[in-house]
NUGU-558426 format. One record per residue (C-alpha): residue number from 0; chain; x, y, z. Coordinates in pm, 1 decimal. Layout:
N
+------+--------+----------+----------+----------+
! kese ! tortor !     east !    north !       up !
+------+--------+----------+----------+----------+
!  NUM !      A !        X !        Y !        Z !
...
+------+--------+----------+----------+----------+
END
This chain:
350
+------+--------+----------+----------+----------+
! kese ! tortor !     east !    north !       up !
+------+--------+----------+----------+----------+
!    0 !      A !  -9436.5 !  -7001.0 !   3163.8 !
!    1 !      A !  -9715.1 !  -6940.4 !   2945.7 !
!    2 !      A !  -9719.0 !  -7113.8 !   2565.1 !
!    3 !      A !  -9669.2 !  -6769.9 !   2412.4 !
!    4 !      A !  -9385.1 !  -6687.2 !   2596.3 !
!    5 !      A !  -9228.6 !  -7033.6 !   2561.7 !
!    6 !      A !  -9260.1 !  -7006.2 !   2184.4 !
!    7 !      A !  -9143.2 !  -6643.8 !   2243.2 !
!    8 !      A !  -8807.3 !  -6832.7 !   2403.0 !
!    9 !      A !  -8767.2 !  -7135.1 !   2203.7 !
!   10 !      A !  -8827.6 !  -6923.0 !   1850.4 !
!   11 !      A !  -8580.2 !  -6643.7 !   1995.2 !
!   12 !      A !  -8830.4 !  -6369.5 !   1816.2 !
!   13 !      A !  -8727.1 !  -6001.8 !   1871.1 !
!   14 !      A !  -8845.4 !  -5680.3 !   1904.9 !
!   15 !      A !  -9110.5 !  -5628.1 !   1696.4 !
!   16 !      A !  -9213.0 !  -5924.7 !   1618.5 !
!   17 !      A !  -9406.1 !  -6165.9 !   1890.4 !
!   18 !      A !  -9616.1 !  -6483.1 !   1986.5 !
!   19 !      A !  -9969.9 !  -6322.3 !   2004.2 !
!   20 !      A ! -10151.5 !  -6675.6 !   2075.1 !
!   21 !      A ! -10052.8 !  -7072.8 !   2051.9 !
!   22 !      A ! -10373.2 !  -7309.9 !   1970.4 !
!   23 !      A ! -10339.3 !  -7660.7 !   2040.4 !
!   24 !      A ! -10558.0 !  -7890.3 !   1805.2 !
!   25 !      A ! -10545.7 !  -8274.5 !   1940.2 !
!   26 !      A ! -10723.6 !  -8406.0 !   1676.4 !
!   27 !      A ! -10511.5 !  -8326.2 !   1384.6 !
!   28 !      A ! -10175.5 !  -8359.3 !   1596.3 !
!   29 !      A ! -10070.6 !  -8013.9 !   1506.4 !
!   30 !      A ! -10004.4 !  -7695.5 !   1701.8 !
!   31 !      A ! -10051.7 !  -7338.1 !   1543.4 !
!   32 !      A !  -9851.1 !  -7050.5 !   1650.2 !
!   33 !      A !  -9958.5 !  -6707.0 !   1555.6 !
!   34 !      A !  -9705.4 !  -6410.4 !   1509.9 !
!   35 !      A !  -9762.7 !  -6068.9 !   1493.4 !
!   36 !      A !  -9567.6 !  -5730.9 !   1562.1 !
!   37 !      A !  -9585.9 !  -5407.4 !   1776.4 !
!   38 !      A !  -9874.7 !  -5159.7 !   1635.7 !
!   39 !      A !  -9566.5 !  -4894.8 !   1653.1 !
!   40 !      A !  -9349.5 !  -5008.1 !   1431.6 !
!   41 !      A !  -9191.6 !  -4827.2 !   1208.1 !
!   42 !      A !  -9085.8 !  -5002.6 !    901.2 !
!   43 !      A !  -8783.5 !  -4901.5 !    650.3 !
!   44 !      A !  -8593.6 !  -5020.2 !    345.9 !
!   45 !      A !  -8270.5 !  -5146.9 !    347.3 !
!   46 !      A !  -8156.8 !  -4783.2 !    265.6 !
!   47 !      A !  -8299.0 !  -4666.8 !    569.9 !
!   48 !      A !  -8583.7 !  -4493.5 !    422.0 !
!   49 !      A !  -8909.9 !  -4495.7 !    609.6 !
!   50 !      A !  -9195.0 !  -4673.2 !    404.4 !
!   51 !      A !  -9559.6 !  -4673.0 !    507.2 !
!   52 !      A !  -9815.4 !  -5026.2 !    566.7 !
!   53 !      A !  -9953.1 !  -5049.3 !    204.1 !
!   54 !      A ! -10133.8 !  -5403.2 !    348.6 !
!   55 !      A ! -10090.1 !  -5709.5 !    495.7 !
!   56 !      A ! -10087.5 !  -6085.2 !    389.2 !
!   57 !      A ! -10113.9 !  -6424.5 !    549.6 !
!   58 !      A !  -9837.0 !  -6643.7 !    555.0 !
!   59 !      A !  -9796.7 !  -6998.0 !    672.0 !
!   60 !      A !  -9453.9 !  -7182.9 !    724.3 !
!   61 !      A !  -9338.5 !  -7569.3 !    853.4 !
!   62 !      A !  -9131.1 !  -7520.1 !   1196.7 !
!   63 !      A !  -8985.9 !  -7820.8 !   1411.5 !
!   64 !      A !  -9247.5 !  -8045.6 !   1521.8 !
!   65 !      A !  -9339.2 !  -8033.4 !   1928.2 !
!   66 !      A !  -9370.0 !  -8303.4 !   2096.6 !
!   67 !      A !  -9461.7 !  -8506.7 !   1785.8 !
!   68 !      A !  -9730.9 !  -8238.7 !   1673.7 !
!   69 !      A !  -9679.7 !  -8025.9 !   1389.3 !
!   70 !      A !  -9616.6 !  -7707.5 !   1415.6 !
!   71 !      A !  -9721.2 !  -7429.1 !   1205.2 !
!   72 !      A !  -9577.2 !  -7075.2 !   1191.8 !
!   73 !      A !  -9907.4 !  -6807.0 !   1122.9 !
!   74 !      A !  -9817.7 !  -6467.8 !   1065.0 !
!   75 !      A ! -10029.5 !  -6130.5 !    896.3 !
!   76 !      A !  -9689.9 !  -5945.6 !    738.3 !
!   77 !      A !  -9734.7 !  -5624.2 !    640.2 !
!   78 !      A !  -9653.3 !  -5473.8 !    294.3 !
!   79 !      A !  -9464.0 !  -5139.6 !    233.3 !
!   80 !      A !  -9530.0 !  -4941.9 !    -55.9 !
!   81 !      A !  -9227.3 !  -4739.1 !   -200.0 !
!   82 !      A !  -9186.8 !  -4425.2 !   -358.6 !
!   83 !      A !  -9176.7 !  -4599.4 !   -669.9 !
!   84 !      A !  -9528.7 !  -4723.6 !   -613.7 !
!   85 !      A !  -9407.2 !  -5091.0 !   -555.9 !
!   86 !      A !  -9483.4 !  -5300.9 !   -302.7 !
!   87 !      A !  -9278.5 !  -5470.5 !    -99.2 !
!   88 !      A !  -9326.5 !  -5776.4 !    127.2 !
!   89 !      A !  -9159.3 !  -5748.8 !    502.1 !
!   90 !      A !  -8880.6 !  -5976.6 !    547.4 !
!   91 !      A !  -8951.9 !  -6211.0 !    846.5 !
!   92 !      A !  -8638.1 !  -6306.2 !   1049.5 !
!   93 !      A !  -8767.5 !  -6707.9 !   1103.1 !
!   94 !      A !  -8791.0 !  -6789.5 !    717.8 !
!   95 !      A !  -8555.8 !  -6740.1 !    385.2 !
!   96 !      A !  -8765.7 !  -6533.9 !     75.2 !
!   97 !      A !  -9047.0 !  -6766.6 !    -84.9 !
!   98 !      A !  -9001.9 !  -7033.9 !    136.5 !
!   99 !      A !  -9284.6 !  -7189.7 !    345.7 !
!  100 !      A !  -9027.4 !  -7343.1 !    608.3 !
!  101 !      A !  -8896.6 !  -7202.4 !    917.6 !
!  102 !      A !  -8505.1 !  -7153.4 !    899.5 !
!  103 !      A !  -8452.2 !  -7392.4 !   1174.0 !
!  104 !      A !  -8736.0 !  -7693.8 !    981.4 !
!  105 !      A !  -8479.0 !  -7668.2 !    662.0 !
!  106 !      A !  -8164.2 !  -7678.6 !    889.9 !
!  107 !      A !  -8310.5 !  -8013.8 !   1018.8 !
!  108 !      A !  -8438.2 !  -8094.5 !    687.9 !
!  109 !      A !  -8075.4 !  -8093.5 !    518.6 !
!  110 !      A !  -7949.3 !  -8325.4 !    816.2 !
!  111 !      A !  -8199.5 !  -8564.6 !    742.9 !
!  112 !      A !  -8067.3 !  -8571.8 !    388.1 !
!  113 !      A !  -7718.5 !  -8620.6 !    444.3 !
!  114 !      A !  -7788.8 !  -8921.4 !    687.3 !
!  115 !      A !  -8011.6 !  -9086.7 !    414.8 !
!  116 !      A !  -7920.9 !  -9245.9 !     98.6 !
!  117 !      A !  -8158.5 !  -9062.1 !   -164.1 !
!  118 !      A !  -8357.8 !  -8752.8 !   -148.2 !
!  119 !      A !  -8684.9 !  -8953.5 !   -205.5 !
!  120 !      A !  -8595.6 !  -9132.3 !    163.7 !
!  121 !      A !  -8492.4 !  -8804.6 !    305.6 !
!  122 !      A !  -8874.2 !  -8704.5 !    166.8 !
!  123 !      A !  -9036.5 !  -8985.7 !    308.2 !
!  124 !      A !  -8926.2 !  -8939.5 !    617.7 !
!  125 !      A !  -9024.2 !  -8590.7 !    659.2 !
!  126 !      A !  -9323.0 !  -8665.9 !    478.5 !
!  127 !      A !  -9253.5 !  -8398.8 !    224.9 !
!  128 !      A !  -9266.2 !  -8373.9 !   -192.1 !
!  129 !      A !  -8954.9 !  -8431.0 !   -368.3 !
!  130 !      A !  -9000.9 !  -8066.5 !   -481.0 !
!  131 !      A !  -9045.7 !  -7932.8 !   -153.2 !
!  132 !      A !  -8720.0 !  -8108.5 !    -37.2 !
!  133 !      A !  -8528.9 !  -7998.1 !   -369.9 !
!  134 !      A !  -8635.6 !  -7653.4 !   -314.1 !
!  135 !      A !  -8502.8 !  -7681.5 !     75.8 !
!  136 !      A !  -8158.8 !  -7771.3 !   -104.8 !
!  137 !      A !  -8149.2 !  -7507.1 !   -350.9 !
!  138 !      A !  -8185.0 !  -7214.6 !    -43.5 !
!  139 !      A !  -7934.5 !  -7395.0 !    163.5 !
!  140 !      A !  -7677.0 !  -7379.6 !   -127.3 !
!  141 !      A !  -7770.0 !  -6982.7 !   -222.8 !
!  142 !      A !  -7697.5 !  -6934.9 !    186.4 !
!  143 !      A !  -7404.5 !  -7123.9 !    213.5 !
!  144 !      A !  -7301.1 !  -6932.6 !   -148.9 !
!  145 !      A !  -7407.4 !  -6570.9 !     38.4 !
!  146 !      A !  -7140.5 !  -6639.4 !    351.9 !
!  147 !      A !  -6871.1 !  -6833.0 !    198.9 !
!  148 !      A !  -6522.4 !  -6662.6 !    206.1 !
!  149 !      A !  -6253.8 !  -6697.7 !    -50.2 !
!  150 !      A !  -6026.8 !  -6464.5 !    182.7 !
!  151 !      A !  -5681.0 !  -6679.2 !    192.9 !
!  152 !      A !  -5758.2 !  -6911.8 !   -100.4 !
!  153 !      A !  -5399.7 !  -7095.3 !   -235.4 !
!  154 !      A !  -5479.6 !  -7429.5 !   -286.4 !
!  155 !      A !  -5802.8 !  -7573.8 !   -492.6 !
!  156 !      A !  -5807.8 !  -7920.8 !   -689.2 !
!  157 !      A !  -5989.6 !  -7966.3 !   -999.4 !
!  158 !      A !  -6198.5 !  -8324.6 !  -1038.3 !
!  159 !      A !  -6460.7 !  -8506.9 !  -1221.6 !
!  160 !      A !  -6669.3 !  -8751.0 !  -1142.4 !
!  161 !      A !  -6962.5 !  -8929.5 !  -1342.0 !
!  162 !      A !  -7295.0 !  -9069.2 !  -1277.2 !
!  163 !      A !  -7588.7 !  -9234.4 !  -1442.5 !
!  164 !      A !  -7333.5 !  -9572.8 !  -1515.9 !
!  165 !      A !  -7084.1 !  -9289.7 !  -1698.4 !
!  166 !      A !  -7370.5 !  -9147.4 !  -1909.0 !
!  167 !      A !  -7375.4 !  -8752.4 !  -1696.9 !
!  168 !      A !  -7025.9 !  -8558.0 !  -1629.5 !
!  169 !      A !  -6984.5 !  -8255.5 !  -1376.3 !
!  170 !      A !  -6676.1 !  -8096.1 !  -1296.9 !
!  171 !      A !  -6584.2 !  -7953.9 !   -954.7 !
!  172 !      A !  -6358.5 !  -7726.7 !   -826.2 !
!  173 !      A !  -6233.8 !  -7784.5 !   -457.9 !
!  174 !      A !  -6070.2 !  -7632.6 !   -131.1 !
!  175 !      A !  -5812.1 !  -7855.3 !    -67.7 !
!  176 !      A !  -5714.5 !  -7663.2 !    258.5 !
!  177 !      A !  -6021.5 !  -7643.0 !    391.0 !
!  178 !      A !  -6202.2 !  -7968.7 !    236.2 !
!  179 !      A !  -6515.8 !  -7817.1 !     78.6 !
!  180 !      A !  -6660.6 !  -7781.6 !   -268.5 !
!  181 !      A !  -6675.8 !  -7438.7 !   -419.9 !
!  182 !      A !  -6823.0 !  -7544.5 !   -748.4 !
!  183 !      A !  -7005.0 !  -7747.7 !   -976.7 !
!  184 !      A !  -6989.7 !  -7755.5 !  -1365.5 !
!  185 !      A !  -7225.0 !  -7972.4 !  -1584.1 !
!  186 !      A !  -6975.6 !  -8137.6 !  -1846.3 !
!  187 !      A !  -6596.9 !  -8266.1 !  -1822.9 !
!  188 !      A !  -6466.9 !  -8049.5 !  -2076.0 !
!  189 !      A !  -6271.1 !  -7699.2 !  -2180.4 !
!  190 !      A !  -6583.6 !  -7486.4 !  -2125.0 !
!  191 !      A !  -6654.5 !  -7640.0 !  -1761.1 !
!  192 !      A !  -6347.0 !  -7587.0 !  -1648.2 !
!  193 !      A !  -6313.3 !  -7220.9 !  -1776.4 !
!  194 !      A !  -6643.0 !  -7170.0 !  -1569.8 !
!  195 !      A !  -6537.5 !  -7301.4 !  -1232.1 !
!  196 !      A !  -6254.0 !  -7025.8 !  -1277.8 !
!  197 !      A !  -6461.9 !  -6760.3 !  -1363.4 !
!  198 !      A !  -6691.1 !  -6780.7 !  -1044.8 !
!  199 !      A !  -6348.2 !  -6711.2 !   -877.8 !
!  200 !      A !  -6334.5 !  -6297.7 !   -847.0 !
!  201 !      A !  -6002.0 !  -6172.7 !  -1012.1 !
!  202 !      A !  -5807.6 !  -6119.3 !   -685.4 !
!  203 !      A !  -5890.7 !  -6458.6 !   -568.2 !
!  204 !      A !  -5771.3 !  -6620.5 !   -850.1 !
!  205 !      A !  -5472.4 !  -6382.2 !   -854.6 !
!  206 !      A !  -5352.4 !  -6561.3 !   -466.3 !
!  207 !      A !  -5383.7 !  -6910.1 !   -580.3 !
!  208 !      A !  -5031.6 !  -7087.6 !   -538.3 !
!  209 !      A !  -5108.5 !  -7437.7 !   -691.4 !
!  210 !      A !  -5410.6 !  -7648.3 !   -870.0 !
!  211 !      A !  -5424.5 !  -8030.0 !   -808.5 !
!  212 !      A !  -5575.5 !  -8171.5 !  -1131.5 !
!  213 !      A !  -5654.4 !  -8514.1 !  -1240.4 !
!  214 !      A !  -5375.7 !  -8470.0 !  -1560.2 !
!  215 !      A !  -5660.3 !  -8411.1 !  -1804.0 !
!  216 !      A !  -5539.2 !  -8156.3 !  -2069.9 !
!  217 !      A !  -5863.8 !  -7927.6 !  -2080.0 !
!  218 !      A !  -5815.6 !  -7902.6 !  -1685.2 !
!  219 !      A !  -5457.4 !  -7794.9 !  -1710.6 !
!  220 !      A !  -5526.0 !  -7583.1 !  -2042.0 !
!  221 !      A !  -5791.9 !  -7376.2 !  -1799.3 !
!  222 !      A !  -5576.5 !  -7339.1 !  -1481.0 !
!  223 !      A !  -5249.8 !  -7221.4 !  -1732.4 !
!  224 !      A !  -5491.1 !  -6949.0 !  -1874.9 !
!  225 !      A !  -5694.7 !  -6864.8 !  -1570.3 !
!  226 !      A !  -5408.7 !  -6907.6 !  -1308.5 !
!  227 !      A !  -5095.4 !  -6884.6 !  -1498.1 !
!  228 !      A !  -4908.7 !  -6790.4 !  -1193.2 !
!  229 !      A !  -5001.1 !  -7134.6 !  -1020.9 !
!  230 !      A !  -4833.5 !  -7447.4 !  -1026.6 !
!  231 !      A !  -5002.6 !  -7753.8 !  -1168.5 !
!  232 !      A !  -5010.0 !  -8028.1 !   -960.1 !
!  233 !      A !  -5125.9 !  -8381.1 !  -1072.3 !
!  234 !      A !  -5307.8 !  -8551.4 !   -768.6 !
!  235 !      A !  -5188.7 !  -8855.4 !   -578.0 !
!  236 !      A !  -5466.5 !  -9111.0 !   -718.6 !
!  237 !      A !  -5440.7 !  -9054.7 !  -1086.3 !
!  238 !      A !  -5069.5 !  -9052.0 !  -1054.4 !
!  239 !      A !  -5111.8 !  -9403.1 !   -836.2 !
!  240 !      A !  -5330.4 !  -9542.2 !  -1113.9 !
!  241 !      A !  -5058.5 !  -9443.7 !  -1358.3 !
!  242 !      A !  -4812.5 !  -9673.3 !  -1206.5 !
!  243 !      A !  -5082.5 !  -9928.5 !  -1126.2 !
!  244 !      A !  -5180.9 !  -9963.5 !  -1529.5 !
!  245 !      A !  -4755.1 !  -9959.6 !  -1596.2 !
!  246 !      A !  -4762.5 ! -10262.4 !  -1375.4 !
!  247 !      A !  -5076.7 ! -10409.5 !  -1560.5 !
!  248 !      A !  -4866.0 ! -10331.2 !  -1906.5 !
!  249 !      A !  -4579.5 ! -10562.1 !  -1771.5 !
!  250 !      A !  -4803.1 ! -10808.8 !  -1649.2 !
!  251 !      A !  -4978.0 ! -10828.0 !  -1997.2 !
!  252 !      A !  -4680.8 ! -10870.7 !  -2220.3 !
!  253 !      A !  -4485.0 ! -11088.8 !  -2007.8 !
!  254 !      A !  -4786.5 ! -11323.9 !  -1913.6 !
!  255 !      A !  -4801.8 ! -11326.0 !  -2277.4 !
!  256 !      A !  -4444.4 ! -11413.6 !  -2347.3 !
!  257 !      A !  -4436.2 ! -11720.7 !  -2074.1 !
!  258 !      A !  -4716.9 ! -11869.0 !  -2223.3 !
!  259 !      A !  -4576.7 ! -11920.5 !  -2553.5 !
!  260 !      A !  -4325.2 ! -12094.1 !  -2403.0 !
!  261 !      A !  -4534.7 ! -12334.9 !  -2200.2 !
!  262 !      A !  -4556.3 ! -12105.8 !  -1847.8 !
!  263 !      A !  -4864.1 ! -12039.4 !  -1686.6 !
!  264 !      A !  -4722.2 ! -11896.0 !  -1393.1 !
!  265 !      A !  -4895.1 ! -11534.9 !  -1425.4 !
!  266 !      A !  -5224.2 ! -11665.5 !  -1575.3 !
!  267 !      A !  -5475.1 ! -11543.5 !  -1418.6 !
!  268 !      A !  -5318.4 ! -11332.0 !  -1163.0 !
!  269 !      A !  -5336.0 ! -10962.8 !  -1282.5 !
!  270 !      A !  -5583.8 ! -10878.0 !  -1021.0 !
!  271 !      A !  -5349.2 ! -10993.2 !   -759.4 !
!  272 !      A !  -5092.4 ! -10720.4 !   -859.7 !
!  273 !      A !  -5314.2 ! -10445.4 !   -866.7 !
!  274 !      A !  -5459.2 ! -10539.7 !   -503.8 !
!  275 !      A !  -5324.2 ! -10442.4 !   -145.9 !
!  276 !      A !  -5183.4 ! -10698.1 !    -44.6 !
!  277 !      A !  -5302.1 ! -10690.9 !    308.1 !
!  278 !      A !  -5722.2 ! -10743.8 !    129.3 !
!  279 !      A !  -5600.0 ! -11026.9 !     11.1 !
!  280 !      A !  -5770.6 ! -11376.1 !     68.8 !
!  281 !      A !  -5553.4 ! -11639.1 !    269.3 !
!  282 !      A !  -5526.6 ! -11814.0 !    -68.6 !
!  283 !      A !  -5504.8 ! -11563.7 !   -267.6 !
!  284 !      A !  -5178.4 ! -11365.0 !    -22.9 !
!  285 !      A !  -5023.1 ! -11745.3 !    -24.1 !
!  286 !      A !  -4979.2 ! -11728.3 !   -435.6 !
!  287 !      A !  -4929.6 ! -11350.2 !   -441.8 !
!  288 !      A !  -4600.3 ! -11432.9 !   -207.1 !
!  289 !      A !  -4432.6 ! -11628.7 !   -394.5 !
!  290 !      A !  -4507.0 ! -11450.9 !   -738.5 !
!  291 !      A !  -4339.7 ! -11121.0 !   -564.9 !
!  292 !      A !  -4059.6 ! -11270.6 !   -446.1 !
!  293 !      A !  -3963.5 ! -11427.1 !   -813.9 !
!  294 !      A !  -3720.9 ! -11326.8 !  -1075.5 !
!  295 !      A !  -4039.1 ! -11234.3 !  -1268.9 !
!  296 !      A !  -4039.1 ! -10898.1 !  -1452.1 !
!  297 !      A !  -4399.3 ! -10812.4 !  -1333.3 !
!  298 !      A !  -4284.5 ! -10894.4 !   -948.8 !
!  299 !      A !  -4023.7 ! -10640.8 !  -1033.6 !
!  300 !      A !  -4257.7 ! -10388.5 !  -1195.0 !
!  301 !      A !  -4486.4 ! -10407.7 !   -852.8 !
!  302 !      A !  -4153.9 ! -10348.8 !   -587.2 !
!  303 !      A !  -4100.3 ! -10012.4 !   -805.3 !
!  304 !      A !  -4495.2 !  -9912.6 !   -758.6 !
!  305 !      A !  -4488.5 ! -10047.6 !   -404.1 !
!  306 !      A !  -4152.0 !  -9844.6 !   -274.1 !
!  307 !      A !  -4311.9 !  -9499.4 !   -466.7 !
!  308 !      A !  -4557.3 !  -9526.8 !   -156.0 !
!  309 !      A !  -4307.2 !  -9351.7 !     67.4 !
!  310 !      A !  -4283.2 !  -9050.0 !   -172.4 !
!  311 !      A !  -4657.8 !  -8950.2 !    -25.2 !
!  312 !      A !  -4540.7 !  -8929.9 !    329.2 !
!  313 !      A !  -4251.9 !  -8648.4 !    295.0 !
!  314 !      A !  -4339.2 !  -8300.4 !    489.3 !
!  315 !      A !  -4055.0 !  -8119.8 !    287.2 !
!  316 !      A !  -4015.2 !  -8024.2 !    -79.3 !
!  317 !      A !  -3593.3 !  -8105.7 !    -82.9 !
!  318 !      A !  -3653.1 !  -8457.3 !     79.0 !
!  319 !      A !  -3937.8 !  -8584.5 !   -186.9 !
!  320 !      A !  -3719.4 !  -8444.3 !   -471.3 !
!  321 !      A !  -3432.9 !  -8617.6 !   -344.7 !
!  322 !      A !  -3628.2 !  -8953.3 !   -290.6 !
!  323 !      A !  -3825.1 !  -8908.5 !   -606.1 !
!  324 !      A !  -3490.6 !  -8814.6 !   -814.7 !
!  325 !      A !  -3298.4 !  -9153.6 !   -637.9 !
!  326 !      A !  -3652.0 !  -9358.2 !   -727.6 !
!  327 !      A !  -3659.3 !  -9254.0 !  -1051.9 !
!  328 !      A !  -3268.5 !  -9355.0 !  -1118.0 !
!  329 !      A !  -3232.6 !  -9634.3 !   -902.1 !
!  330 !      A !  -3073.9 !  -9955.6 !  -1009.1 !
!  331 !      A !  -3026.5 ! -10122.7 !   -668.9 !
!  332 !      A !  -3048.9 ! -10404.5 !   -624.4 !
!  333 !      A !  -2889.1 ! -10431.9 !   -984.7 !
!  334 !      A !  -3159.3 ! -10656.8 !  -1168.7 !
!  335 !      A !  -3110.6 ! -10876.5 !  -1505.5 !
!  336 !      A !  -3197.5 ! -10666.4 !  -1814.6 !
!  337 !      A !  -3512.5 ! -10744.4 !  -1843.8 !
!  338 !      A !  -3570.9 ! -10623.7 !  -1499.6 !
!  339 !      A !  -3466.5 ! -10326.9 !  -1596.4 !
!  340 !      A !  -3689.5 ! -10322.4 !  -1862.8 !
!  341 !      A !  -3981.7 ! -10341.7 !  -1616.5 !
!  342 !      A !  -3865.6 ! -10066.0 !  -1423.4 !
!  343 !      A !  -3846.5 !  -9802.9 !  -1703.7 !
!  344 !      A !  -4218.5 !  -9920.4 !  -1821.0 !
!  345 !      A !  -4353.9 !  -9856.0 !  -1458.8 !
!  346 !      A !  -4137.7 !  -9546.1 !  -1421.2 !
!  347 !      A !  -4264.3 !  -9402.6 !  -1769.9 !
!  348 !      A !  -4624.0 !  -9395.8 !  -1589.8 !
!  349 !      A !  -4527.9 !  -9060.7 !  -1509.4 !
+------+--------+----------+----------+----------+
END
């Protein structure tokens, strides 16, 4: 097989379009690959419309590397002039518009990034600019954008999450079904909420069944207005770190009680409470035992976080109600009073 036609192969280049010539230079470690088309082509706009060869330009883009050389993608593309008396650039099917990268370079470009921990490693590696590699980013995410399908959306969950140490906010909007982000806000408030909505189109929005949010009021405020049809869901870890800070709030006042009276039992031991137990040093699991298996409010306060577990694992709608309606009323094993008292702070968490 000669190079042309391998390239021909390995580039999967159709009709018009082919590998005129391949040159091979040793000493720079790079191999050049020069594309051209049929001298009968006939060239049209989207429309349809015939358009004649106003010029033709030179273009350059990054492909894959062979065999450790780099490899450069040459091409003369021809210009069409329009009716209008614009001019219009050829599309070429190896590279996305104003990129000097081959389709298949920035595929492999964005797997480098996700197996690396920052863009500038990502750039390193491929011994491109942090611009270059930012711009690679930016096309992937208008492609992904141009073939994504809302068809069959019910289910989305609305988040936020901070960076910088706390001092930059986005706000996301999510496929819970499917696992995958649909958008991106700057900003945890009203406004960025009432934007992820409105990149939904009507009838999309119009199918959703439910939104998981994180039980922030601008979040529900949005979906209510945007969705109203949809139920609002809070999600499983806010509502988890709702019972976790009731059991801190038990800990807190009655570590505070005991040690007017001369009992240190809980000092120092909040942290063991809001651990799993099963992370838990051998030390550490040794002290936590015996705390939850005493008459101690805050032992008490745990059991009722630890048994709401079991609500996450029910399939149906009638069997969580009915464990989440006996959880919520339970009084067995009858505790003291103030056990009781432990169990309605934990409980009021949601």
């Amino acid at each position: 097989m000669r190079d042309t036609e391998f390239y021909q192969h390995i580039l999967g280049l159709k009709t018009p379009w082919k590998v005129e010539a391949v040159h091979l230079d040793t000493g720079s470690k790079s191999v050049e690959v020069q594309v051209g088309y049929a001298q009968d082509t006939l060239w049209a706009s989207e429309a349809g419309e015939r358009l004649p060869v106003h010029d033709h330009v030179e273009r350059c883009w990054r492909h894959l590397d062979t065999c450790g050389f780099e490899t450069l993608l040459v091409c003369r593309v021809p210009r069409l002039r329009t009716p209008e008396g614009k001019v219009e650039t050829v599309p070429v099917p190896w590279a996305g518009k104003r990129s000097r990268f081959t389709l298949l370079y920035e595929r492999f470009a964005i797997e480098v990034l996700l197996a690396c921990r920052s863009v500038s490693a990502a750039a390193e590696l491929l011994g491109l600019s942090w611009d270059q590699l930012q711009a690679i980013m930016e096309r992937a995410v208008e492609r992904g954008l141009e073939r994504r399908d809302l068809a069959g959306l019910r289910y989305v969950g609305m988040d936020e999450k901070s960076f910088a140490k706390g001092q930059s906010d986005v706000s996301l909007l999510n496929d819970l079904e499917v696992g995958r982000v649909l958008e991106v806000e700057e900003g945890n408030h009203r406004e960025a909420a009432d934007r992820l909505f409105a990149t939904l189109p009507a009838e999309v929005r119009e199918a959703i069944a439910a939104v998981c949010i994180d039980m922030s009021g601008h979040f529900a405020e949005a979906a209510r207005e945007a969705v109203p049809k949809a139920a609002l869901v809070p999600d499983r870890f806010h509502i988890s770190a709702h019972l976790n800070d009731g059991v801190a709030a038990v800990h807190r006042e009655e570590n505070r009680r005991l040690q007017k009276l001369g009992d240190e039992r809980l000092k120092g031991t909040q942290r063991l409470f809001g651990f799993d137990p099963d992370q838990l040093e051998e030390e550490q699991a040794v002290r936590f035992a015996e705390l939850k298996g005493s008459d101690l409010k805050s032992a008490r306060a745990w059991a009722i976080k630890e048994v709401f577990r079991r609500f996450w694992y029910y399939r149906y709608e009638g069997s969580a109600r009915k464990f989440f309606k006996e959880w919520y009323g339970s009084r067995e094993p009858q505790p003291a009073a103030s056990d009781a008292e432990s169990g309605e702070d934990v409980k009021a968490a949601l």
